[in-house]
N, C-alpha and C positions, 0 to 999 in steps of 0.2 A: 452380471448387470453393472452396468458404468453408472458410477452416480452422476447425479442432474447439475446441473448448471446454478441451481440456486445452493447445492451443499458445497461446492468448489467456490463459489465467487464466498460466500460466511467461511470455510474455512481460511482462505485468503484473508479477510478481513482481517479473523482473528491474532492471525500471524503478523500480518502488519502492524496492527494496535500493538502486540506483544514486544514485536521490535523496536519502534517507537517510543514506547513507555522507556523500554530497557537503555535506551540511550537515552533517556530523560528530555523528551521530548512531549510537548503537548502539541497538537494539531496545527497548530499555526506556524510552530517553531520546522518542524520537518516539513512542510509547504515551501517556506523560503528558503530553507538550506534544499530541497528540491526543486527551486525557481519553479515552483508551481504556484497558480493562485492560493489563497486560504479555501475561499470558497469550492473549487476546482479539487482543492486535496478532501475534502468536505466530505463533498459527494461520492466519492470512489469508497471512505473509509465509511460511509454509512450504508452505502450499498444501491446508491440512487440512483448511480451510473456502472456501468462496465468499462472497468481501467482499458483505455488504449496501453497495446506497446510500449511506446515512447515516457508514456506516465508512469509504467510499472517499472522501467528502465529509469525514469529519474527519481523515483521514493527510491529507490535500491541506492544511488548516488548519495542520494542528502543523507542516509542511512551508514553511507558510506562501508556498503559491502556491497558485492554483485550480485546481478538477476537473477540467479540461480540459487541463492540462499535465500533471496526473500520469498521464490517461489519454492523451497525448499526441494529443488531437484536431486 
């Protein structure tokens, strides 16, 4: 059985917060180093929205590793 969509987007979350913190970043700080809104990186890391693409491809950026390690492929 594949798990659901709501355990993969909280697993995701989790990993990003994890990343985030580790580069001593608070929420607003990796928004802008990912030219993303505050508000905008908000909602993805609270779960209120479903990251586009191009969103999960710029927290990777401001993170400064690639898409593949934020999504831990």
């Amino acid at each position: 059985m594949k798990p659901g969509i709501n355990y993969i987007n909280k697993r995701f979350i989790k990993r990003l917060i994890k990343l985030r913190k580790a580069k001593g970043y608070n929420a607003e700080k990796l928004a802008f180093a990912s030219g993303m809104s505050p508000n905008g990186y908000r909602y993805i890391e609270r779960g209120d929205r479903e990251p586009k693409l191009i969103s999960l491809a710029m927290s990777a950026g401001g993170l400064g590793i690639i898409l593949s390690k934020l999504l831990d492929l």
